[in-house]
C-alpha positions as CSV (number, residue, x, y, z in Angstrom):
1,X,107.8,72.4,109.4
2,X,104.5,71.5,111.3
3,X,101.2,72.4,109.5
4,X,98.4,72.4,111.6
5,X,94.3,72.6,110.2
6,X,92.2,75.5,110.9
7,X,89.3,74.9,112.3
8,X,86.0,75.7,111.6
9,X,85.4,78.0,114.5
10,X,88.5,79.8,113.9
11,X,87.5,80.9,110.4
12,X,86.6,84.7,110.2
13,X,83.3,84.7,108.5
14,X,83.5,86.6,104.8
15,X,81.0,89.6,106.4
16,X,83.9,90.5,108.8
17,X,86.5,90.0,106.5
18,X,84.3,92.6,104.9
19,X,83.9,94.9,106.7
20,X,87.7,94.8,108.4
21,X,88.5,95.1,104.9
22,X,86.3,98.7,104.7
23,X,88.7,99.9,107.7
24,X,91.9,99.0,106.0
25,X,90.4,100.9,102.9
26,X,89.6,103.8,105.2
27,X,93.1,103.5,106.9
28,X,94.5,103.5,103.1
29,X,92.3,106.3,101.9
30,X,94.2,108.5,103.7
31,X,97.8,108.3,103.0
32,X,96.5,107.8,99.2
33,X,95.0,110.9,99.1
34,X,97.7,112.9,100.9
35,X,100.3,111.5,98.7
36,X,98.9,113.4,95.9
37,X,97.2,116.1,97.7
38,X,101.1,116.9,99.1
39,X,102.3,117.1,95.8
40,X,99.7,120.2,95.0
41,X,101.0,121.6,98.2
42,X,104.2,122.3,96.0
43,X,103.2,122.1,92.5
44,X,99.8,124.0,93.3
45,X,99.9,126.1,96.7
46,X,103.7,126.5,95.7
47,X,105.1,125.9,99.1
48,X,108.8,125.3,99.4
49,X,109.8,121.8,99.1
50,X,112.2,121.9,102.3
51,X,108.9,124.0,104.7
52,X,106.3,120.9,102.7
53,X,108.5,117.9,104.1
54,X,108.2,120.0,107.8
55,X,104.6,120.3,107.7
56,X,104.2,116.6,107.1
57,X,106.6,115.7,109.1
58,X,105.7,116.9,113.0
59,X,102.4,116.0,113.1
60,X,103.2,112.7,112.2
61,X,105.3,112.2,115.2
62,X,103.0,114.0,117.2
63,X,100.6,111.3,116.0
64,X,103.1,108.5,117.1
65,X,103.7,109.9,120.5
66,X,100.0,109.5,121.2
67,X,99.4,105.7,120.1
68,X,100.6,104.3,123.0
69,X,98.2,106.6,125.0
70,X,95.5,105.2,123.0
71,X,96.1,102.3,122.8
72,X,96.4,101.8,126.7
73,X,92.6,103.4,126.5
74,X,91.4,100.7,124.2
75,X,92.9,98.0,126.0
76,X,91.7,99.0,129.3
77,X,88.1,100.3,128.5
78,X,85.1,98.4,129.5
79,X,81.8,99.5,127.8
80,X,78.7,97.8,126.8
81,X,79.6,98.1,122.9
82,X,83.0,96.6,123.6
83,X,86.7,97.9,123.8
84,X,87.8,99.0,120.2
85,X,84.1,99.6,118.4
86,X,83.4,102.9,120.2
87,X,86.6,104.8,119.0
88,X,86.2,103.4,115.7
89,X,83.3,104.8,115.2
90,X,83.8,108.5,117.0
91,X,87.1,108.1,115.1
92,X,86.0,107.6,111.7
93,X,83.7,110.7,112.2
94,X,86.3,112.9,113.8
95,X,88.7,112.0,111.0
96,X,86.6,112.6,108.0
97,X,85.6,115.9,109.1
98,X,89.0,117.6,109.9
99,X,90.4,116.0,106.8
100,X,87.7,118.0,105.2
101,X,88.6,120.9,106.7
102,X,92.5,120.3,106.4
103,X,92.5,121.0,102.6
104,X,90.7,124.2,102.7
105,X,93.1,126.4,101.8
106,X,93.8,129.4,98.7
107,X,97.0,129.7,96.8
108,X,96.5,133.4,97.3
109,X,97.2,133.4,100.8
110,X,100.8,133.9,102.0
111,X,103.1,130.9,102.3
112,X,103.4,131.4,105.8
113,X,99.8,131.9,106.4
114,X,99.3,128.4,104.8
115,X,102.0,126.6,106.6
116,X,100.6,128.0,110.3
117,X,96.7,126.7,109.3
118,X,98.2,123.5,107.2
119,X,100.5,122.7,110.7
120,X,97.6,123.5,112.7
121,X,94.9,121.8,111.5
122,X,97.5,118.5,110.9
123,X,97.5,117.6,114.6
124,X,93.9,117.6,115.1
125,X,93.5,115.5,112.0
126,X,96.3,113.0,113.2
127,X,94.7,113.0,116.6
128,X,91.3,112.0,115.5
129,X,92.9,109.0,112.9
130,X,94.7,108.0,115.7
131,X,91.6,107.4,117.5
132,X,90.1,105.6,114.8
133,X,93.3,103.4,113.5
134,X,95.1,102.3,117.0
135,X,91.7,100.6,117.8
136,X,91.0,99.5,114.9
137,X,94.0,97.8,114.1
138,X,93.8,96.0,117.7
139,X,90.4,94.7,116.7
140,X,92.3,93.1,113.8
141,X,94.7,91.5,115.7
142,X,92.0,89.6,117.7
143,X,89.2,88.7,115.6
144,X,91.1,85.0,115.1
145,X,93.4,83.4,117.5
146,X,94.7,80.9,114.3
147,X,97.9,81.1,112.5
148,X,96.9,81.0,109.3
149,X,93.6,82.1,109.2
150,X,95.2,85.7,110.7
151,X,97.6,86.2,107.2
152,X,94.4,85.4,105.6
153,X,92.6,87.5,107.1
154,X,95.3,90.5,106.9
155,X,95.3,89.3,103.5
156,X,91.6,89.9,102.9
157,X,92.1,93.6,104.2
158,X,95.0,94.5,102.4
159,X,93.6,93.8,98.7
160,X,90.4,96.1,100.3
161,X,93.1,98.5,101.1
162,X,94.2,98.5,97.9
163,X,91.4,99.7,96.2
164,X,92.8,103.2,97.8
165,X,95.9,103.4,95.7
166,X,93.9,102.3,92.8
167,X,92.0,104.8,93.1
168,X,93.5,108.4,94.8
169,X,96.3,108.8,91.6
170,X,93.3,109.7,89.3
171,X,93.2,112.3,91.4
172,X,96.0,113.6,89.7
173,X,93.8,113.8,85.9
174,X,90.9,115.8,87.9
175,X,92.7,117.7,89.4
176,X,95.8,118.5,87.0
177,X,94.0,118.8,83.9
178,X,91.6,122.2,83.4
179,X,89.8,120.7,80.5
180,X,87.8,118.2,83.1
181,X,86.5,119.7,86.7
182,X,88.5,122.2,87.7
183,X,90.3,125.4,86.5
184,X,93.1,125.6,89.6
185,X,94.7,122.4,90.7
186,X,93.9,123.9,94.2
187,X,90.5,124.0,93.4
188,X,90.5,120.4,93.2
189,X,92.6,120.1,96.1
190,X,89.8,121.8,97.9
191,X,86.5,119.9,96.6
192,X,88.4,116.3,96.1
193,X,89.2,116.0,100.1
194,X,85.4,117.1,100.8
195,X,84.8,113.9,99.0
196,X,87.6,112.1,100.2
197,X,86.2,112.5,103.8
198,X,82.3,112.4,103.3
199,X,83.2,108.6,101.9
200,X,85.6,107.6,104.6
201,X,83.4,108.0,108.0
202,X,80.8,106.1,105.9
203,X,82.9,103.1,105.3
204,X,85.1,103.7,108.1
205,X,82.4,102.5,110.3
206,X,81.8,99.0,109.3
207,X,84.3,97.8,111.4
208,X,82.6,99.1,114.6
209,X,79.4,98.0,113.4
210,X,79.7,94.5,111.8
211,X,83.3,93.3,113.3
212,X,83.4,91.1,116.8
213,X,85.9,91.7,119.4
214,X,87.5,88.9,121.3
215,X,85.7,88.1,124.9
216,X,88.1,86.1,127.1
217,X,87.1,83.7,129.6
218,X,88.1,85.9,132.7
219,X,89.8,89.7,133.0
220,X,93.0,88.1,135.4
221,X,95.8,90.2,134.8
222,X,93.4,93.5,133.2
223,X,93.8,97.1,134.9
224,X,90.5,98.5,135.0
225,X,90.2,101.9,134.0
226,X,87.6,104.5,133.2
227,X,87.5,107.0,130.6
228,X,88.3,109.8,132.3
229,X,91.4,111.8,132.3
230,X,91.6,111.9,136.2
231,X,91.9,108.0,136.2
232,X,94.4,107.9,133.0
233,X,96.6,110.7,134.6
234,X,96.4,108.1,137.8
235,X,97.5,104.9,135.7
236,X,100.7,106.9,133.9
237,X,102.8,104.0,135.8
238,X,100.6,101.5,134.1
239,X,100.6,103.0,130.6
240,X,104.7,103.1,131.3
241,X,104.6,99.6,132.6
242,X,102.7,98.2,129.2
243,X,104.9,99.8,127.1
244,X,107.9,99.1,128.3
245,X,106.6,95.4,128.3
246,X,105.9,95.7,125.2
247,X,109.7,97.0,123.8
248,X,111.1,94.6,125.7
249,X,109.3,91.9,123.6
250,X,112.4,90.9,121.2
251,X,110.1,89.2,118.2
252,X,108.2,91.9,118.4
253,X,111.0,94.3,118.6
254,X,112.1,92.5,115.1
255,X,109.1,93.2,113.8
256,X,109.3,97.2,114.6
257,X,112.4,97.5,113.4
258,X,111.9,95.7,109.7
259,X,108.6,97.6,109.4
260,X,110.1,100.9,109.7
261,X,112.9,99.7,107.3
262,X,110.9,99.0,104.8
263,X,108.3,101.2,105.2
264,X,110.3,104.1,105.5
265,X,112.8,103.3,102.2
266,X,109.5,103.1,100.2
267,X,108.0,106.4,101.7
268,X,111.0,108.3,101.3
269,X,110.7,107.9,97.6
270,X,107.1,107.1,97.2
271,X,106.4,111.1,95.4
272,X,109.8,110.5,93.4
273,X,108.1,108.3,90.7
274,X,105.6,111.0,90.4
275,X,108.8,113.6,89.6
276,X,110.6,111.4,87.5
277,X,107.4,110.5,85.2
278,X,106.5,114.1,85.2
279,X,110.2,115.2,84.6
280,X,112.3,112.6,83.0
281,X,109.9,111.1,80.9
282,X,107.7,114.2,79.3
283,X,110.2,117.1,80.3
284,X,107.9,118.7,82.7
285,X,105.0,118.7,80.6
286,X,101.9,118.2,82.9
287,X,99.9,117.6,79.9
288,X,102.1,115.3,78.3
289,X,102.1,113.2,81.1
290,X,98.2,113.0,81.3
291,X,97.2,109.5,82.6
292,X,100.7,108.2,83.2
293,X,101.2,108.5,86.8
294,X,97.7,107.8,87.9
295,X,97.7,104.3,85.7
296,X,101.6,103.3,87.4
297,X,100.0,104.0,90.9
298,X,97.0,101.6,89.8
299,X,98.8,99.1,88.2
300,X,101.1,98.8,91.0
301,X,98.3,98.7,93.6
302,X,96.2,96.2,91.6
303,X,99.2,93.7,91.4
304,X,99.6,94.0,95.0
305,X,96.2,93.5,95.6
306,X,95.1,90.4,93.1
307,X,98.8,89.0,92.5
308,X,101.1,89.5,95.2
309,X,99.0,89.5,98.0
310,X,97.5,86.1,97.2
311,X,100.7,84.8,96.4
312,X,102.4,86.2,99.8
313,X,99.8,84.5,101.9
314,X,100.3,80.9,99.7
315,X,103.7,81.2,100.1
316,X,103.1,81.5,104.1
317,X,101.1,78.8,104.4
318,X,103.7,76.7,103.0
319,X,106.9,78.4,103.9
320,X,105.7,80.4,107.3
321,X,105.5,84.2,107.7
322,X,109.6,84.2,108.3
323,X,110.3,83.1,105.2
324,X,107.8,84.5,103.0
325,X,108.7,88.3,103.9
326,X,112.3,87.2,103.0
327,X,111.2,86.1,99.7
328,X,109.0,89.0,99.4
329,X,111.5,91.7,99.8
330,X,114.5,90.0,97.7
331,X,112.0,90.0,94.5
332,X,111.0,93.5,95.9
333,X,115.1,94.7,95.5
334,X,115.3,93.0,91.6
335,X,112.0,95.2,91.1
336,X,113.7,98.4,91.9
337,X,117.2,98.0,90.3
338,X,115.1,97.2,86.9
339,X,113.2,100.2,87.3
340,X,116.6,102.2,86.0
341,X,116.6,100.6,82.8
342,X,112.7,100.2,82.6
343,X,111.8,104.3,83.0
344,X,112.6,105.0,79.8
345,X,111.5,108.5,77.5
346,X,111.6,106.5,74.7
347,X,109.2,104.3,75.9
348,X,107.5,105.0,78.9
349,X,105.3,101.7,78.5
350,X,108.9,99.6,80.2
351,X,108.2,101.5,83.8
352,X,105.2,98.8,84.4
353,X,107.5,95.9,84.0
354,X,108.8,96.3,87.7
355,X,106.0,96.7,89.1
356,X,104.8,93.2,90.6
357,X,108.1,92.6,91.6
358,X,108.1,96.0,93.8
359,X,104.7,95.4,94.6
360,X,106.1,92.0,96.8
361,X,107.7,94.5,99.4
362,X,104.8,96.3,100.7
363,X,102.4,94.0,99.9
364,X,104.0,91.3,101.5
365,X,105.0,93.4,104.7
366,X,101.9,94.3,106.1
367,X,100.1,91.0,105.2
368,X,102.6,89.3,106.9
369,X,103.7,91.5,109.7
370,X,100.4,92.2,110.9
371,X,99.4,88.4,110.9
372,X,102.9,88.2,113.3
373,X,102.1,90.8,115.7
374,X,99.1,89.1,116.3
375,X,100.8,85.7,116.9
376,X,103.3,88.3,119.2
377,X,100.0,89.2,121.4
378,X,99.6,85.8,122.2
379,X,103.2,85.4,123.5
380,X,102.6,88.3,125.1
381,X,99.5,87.2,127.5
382,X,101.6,83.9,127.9
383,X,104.2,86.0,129.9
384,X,102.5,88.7,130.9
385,X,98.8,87.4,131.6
386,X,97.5,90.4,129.8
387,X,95.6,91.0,126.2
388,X,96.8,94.2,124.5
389,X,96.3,94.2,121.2
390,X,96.0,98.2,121.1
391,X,98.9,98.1,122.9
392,X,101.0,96.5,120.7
393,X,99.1,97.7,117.6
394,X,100.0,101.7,118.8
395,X,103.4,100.6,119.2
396,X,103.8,99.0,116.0
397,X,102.1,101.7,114.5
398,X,104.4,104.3,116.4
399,X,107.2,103.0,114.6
400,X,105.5,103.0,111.4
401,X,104.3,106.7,111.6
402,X,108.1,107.6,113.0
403,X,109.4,106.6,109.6
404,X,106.6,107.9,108.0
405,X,107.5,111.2,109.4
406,X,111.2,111.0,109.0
407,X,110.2,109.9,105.7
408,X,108.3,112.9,104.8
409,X,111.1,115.3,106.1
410,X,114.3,113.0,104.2
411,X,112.3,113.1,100.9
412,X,111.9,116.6,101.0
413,X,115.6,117.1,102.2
414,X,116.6,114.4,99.6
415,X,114.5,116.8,96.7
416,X,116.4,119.5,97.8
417,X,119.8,117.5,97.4
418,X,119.6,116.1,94.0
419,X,119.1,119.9,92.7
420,X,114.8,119.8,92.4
421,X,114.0,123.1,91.6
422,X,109.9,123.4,92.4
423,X,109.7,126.6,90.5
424,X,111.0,125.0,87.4
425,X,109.5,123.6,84.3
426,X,112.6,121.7,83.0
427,X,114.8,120.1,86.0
428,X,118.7,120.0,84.6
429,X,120.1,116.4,83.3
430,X,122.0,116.1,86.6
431,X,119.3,116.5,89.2
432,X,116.9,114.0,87.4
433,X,120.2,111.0,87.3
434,X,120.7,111.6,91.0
435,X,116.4,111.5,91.7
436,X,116.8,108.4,89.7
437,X,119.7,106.9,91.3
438,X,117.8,108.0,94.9
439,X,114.7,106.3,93.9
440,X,116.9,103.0,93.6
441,X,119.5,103.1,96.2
442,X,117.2,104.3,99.2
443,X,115.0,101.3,99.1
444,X,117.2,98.8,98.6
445,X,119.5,99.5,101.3
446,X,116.6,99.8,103.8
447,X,115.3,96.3,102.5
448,X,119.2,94.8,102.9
449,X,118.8,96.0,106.6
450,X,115.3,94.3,107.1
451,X,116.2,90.9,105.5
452,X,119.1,90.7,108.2
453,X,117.1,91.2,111.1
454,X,114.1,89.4,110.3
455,X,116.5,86.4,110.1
456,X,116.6,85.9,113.9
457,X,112.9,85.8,114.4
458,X,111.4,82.8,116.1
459,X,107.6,82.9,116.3
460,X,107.5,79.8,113.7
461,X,103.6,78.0,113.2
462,X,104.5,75.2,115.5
463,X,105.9,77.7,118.3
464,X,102.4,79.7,117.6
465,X,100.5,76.6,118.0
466,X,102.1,75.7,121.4
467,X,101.7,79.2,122.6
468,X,97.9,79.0,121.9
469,X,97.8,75.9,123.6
470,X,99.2,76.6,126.7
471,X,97.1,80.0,127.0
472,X,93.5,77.7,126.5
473,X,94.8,75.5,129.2
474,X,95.5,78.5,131.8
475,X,92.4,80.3,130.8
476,X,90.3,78.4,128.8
477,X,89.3,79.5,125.1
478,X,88.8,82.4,123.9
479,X,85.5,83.8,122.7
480,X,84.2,86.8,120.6
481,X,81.2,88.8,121.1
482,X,77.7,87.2,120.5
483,X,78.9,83.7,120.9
C-alpha cells in the first residue's frame, strides 16, 4: 500500500483543529443532552413511551429533508465572510436559543398539551441546527485537501466531541437526585437546557470565527446563486441535479449506507443501558443507582476519545480508512456480546469491561467516515467539476438523521415490545432478559450488514493521491482564505 508524506502546507494548524473541535463539541452537546433530557420526558413529564419515540422521531426527518436544501445554499453562496462561516454563526445562535426554549415545559400540563408544544417547538429547533451543522460540517471537509492529515483532523474533533458525552450523563445526578439542585427532575430539565444552550452559541461560534474555508483557483463549474428565496425557488433543477449527482456517487453511496447501519443499531439502543442499569442492576431504585449511569456514559466516552480514537487514526495511517473501520466494528461486536455476561447485579463494576471495545464502533465511524467523504468530494469535482462539500455533508448527514429518527421511533416501539412498563418501579424478569437480549442483537446485526458493504469500497490513499493530482493539474491548487 502506497504511503505518501504530508506536507507542511497541508497541515491544519492546532488553533483550527481547535476550534473545529468546539463545533463538533457543539454538534455533540446536543444529542448528549437530549439523550438524557428524553428519558425525563418519560420518567419525569411521564409521557408514554410509544407518543416519546414519535415526538423525536418527525422532526428528525423533517430535519433530514431540509439538509440537502441547505447544503445547496452553502455551496452556492458567495459573501464577503465566506460560504459556510455565516450560517455557522446565525446557526449557533438560532440553535441555542430554541433549545432553550424547547425544554420549557411543566409536568402539570396535560400530556397532549406537552406533546403539541414539545412537536412544535422540535422543528424550529432542528431547523436552526440544521443551519448551523450542514455548514459546518462542509467547512470540515475542506479545511485539508490531504489524506491523512483529514482522519487527523476528524480525529482532533471527535475527542473535542467527546467531552459532550463525558459530560451531559451527570446530568442525570443533578437532576435525578433532590438532595443536590432540584426538587422535580423536571425542574432540572428546565434550568439544565437554559445552560445547555447559553454554552453552546458561545463555543459553537469558533468555527465561523477562527476556521478557514477552502478558496479555489477559479469558480468553473459553480452555479451562482443569491440568498433569496425567489432565486432558490428558480434553481430547484439545480438543487435536484446536485443531489442526484451526489446518490449516484457509489463510494459515497457505501459510505451512507454503513453510517446509517451503524449509527442507527447503536441509537436504537443507546437509552437501553440507562433502563437496564436502572432496572436490572438496582431493581428500579433511582437512588441506588446514583452515579452509575452517568460514570458508564463517561467512561465510555473518555475511551473513545483518548484510546480509541487515537488508535483508529494509527491504525489508518498504516492500514487505510477501509480497513480500519473493519477492524473497528469487529472489536465493536466482541464488546457488545460481553456486555451480557459483564452487566451483572452482583457486581455492577464488570459493565465497564466492554466498554473500549464498544467504544471502537462509533468512535471509529465518524473519524473515519468523515475523513472518506472528504476524499469522496474530491472525486466528486474530478467528475463533476464542482466543490460541494455541504452538498455531500447534508446528504451524509440526511442519512444519518434518517436513522436517527427511525431510531428514536424502533426504540420506543422496541420498549414497548419487550414488556417496559414506564409507570412501574419493578419491570418483570421477562421484560428486562428480552431489553438485554435487544441491547445485544440490534447492534450487531446492523454492524454484520456494514462490514459487508464497506468491503467493496475503493477510495484507497494511492487512488486519493491520484485524484488530488489530477484536480491541481486542471485547476491548479487549492487555497484557503487569507493565504
Amino acid at each position: 500500500m502506497a504511503h505518501y508524506k504530508t506536507a507542511k502546507e497541508d497541515i491544519v494548524p492546532l488553533g483550527q483543529k481547535a476550534a473545529y473541535g468546539a463545533g463538533q463539541l457543539t454538534i455533540n452537546l446536543y444529542p448528549a443532552a437530549l439523550g438524557v433530557f428524553m428519558f425525563y420526558l418519560i420518567y419525569g413529564f411521564k409521557m408514554d413511551p410509544a407518543l416519546a419515540g414519535l415526538v423525536a422521531a418527525l422532526p428528525k426527518f423533517f430535519d433530514a429533508l431540509i439538509d440537502p436544501i441547505m447544503g445547496y445554499i452553502s455551496d452556492n453562496t458567495r459573501s464577503r465572510w465566506g460560504r459556510r462561516k455565516p450560517y455557522i454563526l446565525i446557526g449557533s445562535i438560532l440553535t441555542g436559543i430554541t433549545f432553550m426554549i424547547l425544554w420549557q415545559m411543566s409536568p402539570d400540563n396535560s400530556q397532549t398539551y406537552n406533546f403539541i408544544y414539545f412537536l412544535s417547538l422540535s422543528f424550529v429547533f432542528f431547523l436552526s441546527f440544521t443551519v448551523y451543522s450542514t455548514p459546518f460540517i462542509g467547512l470540515g471537509y475542506e479545511m485539508t485537501p490531504d489524506y491523512n492529515e483529514r482522519t487527523r483532523l476528524m480525529a482532533a474533533g471527535q475527542v473535542l466531541g467527546q467531552f459532550a458525552w463525558m459530560i451531559a450523563p451527570w446530568f442525570w445526578i443533578l437532576i435525578g437526585n433532590p438532595d443536590l439542585f432540584f426538587e422535580e427532575s423536571t425542574e432540572g430539565v428546565r434550568v439544565l437546557s437554559i445552560w445547555v444552550g447559553g454554552v453552546s452559541i458561545l463555543i459553537g461560534a469558533l468555527p465561523a470565527l477562527f476556521c478557514k474555508e477552502m478558496v479555489l483557483p477559479n469558480k468553473q463549474g459553480q452555479v451562482e446563486s443569491n440568498l433569496s428565496l425567489k432565486n432558490i425557488a428558480a434553481n430547484l433543477k439545480e438543487l435536484w441535479k446536485a443531489v442526484v449527482q451526489t446518490l449516484t456517487c457509489k463510494p459515497f453511496l457505501k459510505l451512507c449506507s454503513t453510517t446509517f447501519l451503524i449509527f442507527n443499531g447503536f441509537q436504537t439502543i443507546a437509552q437501553f443501558s440507562y433502563f437496564i442499569i436502572l432496572y436490572y442492576l438496582f431493581e428500579g431504585s433511582i437512588t441506588d443507582a446514583g452515579a452509575w449511569p452517568p460514570w458508564f456514559s463517561t467512561v465510555n466516552a473518555a475511551a473513545t476519545a483518548f484510546l480509541i480514537i487515537p488508535i483508529v487514526t494509527k491504525i489508518s495511517t498504516k492500514v487505510g480508512k477501509k480497513n480500519a473501520f473493519i477492524i473497528s466494528t469487529l472489536l465493536s461486536i466482541v464488546g457488545y456480546v460481553l456486555k451480557w455476561w459483564c452487566f451483572n447485579p452482583a457486581n455492577p463494576w464488570l459493565m465497564f469491561i466492554p466498554l473500549p471495545l464498544i467504544s471502537f464502533g462509533i468512535g471509529g465511524l465518524f473519524t473515519l467516515m468523515m475523513s472518506m467523504t472528504a476524499d469522496v468530494c474530491d472525486l466528486d469535482e474530478l467528475n463533476n467539476g464542482t466543490r460541494r462539500e455541504g452538498m455531500f455533508g447534508a446528504v451524509y448527514w440526511l442519512m444519518v438523521k434518517i436513522g436517527n429518527a427511525l431510531a428514536m421511533l424502533v426504540s420506543g416501539v422496541v420498549l414497548k415490545m419487550v414488556g417496559f412498563n414506564q409507570n412501574a418501579e419493578v419491570q418483570t424478569p421477562e421484560s428486562l432478559v428480552n431489553l438485554r437480549l435487544a441491547d445485544i442483537i440490534i447492534p450487531i446485526i446492523f454492524a454484520v450488514m456494514a462490514i459487508l458493504i464497506m468491503r467493496g469500497y475503493t477510495i484507497s490513499e494511492e487512488k486519493a493521491h491520484e485524484i488530488r493530482e489530477a484536480l491541481i493539474a486542471r485547476r491548479g491548487k487549492a487555497k484557503h482564505q487569507g493565504e
